[in-house]
N, C-alpha and C positions, 0 to 999 in steps of 0.2 A: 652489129647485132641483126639477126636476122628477125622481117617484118614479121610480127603477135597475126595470131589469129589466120595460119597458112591455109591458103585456100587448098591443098593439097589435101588437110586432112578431112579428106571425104566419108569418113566412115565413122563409123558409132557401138559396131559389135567386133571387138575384136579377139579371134580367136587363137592363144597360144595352144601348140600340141605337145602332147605326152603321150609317149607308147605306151605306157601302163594306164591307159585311161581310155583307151580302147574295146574293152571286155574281149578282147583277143581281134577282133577284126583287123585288118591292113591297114595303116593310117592314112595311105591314100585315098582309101575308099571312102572310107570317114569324112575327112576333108573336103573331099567333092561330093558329096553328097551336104556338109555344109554350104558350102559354096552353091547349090541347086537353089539351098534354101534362103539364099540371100545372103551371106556374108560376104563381108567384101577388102577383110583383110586378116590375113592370116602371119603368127609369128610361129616360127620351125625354131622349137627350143629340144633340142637333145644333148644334153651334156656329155652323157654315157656313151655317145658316138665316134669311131673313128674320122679322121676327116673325110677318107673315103668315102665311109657309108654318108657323114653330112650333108656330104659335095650331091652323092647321089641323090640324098631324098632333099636336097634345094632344089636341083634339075628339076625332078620331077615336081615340086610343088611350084615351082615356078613357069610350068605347062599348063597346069592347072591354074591358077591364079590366072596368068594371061588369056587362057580361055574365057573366064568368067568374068574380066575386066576387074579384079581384084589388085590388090597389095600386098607383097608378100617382103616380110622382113627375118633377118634372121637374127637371132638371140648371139649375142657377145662375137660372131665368128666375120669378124671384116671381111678379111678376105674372101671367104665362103660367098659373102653377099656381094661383092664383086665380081666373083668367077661363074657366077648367073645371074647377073646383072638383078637383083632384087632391088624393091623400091626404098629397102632402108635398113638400117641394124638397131638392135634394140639390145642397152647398157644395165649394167648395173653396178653397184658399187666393188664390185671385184674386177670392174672391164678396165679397158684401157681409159685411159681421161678423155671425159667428151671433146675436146679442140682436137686433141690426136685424131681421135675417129674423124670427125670433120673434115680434117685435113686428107686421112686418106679416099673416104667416099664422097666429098665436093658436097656442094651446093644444093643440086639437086633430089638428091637423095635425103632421105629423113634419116632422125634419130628419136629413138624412144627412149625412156629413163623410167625405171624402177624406184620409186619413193616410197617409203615407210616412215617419213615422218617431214612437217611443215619445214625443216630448215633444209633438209636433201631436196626438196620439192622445187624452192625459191630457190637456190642454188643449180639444181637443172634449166630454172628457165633463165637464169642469170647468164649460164652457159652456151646458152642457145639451145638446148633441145627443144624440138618442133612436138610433145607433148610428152605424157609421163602416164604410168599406171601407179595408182596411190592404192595402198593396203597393207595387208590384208581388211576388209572392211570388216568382212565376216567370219568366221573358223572356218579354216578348213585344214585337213591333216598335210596339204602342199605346202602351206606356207605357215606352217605352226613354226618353224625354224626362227619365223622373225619374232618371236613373242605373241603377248595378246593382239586381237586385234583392234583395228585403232577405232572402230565404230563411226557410226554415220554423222557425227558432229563435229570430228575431225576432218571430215571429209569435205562434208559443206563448206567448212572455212577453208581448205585447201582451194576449193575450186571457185570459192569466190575470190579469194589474195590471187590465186594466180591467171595470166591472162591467155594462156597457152592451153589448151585441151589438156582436161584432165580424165583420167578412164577408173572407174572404180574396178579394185579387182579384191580377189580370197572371197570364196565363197558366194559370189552370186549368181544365182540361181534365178527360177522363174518365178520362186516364192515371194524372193525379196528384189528384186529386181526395179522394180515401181520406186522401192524403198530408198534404192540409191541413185534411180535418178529425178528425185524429189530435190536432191541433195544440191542439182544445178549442173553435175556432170555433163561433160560432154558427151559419155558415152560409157559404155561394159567392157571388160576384159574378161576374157574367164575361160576354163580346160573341161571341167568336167560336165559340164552344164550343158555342151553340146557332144563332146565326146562322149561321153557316157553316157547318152541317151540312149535308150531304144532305137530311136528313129530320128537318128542328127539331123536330117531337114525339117522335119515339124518343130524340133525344138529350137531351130534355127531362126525359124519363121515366127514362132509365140513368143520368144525373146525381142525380134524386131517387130514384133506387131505394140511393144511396150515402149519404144522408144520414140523421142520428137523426131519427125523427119527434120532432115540434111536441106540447108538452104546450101544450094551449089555456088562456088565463086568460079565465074568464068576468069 
């Protein structure tokens, strides 16, 4: 079993992308202009991509991540996060089985898990994943697919039973943000909160200015 509590997981805002939540701007641009504003790890989720185009926008987002001393994971695509050496892949219940994954990107690499409810949660950390995003917390139209959302009392007790970084995600914003990490989280997940801002680095910044800082584990 791999050691609880990876000193690896240095970060606390993490942001997945979507091209539809750009208000038309280039996603690259977006991103590093997050990344300006303090984020320090970034997941490249495009379903609706060829592999080519994925392959291409890993490269490049893994240019940028290593510029800004960031984390760059990609959503479901092993191999993709291999073939640009990213820091991890992030799972979900349609992915392949977490040991498989394991198996093909080693040790040092991470694994993310997508939980929508307390028994996928314990079950990812059972499995070894090195942390999970638990939600939706809040409404939001990306993730109304999973049903309601599971709200902030679901949350809490998630991230207290488990001992592995937990990241609230669906829906939060700068509004509620405080809200969820009241909750004990380790940290935020979230798309349009900084994508779809006006100004992705101030919103970057007012996001982590809400957050506990990071005790670093040498």
């Amino acid at each position: 079993m791999r050691e609880l509590h990876s000193p690896w997981i240095d970060f606390n805002l993490y942001l997945i992308t979507g091209r539809g939540e750009t208000l038309g701007r280039n996603l690259e641009f977006v991103v590093e202009e997050a990344l300006r504003g303090g984020v320090r790890a970034v997941q490249l989720r495009d379903k609706g991509a060829s592999s080519k185009e994925l392959y291409e926008t890993a490269h490049e987002l893994r240019r940028l991540t290593s510029r800004y001393g960031a984390k760059l994971f990609i959503n479901d695509r092993t191999d993709v996060a291999l073939a640009v050496d990213a820091d991890g892949v992030h799972i979900g219940s349609s992915s392949l089985p977490l040991y498989k994954v394991r198996r093909l990107i080693g040790e040092r690499r991470l694994i993310g898990v997508s939980c929508h409810n307390q028994t996928q949660a314990i079950t990812a950390q059972e499995m070894g994943a090195d942390f999970i995003t638990f939600g939706p917390v809040f409404y939001t139209p990306s993730k109304a697919e999973y049903g309601e959302p599971v709200g902030v009392q679901k949350l809490a007790h998630v991230a207290e039973l488990l001992q592995i970084p937990v990241f609230a995600l669906g829906g939060v914003n700068q509004e509620n943000c405080a809200e969820a990490v009241a909750c004990g989280v380790h940290g935020i997940a979230l798309i349009s909160a900084i994508l779809s801002a006006p100004e992705p680095r101030d919103a970057a910044k007012k996001l982590l200015a809400q957050l506990p800082t990071l005790e670093h584990n040498d």
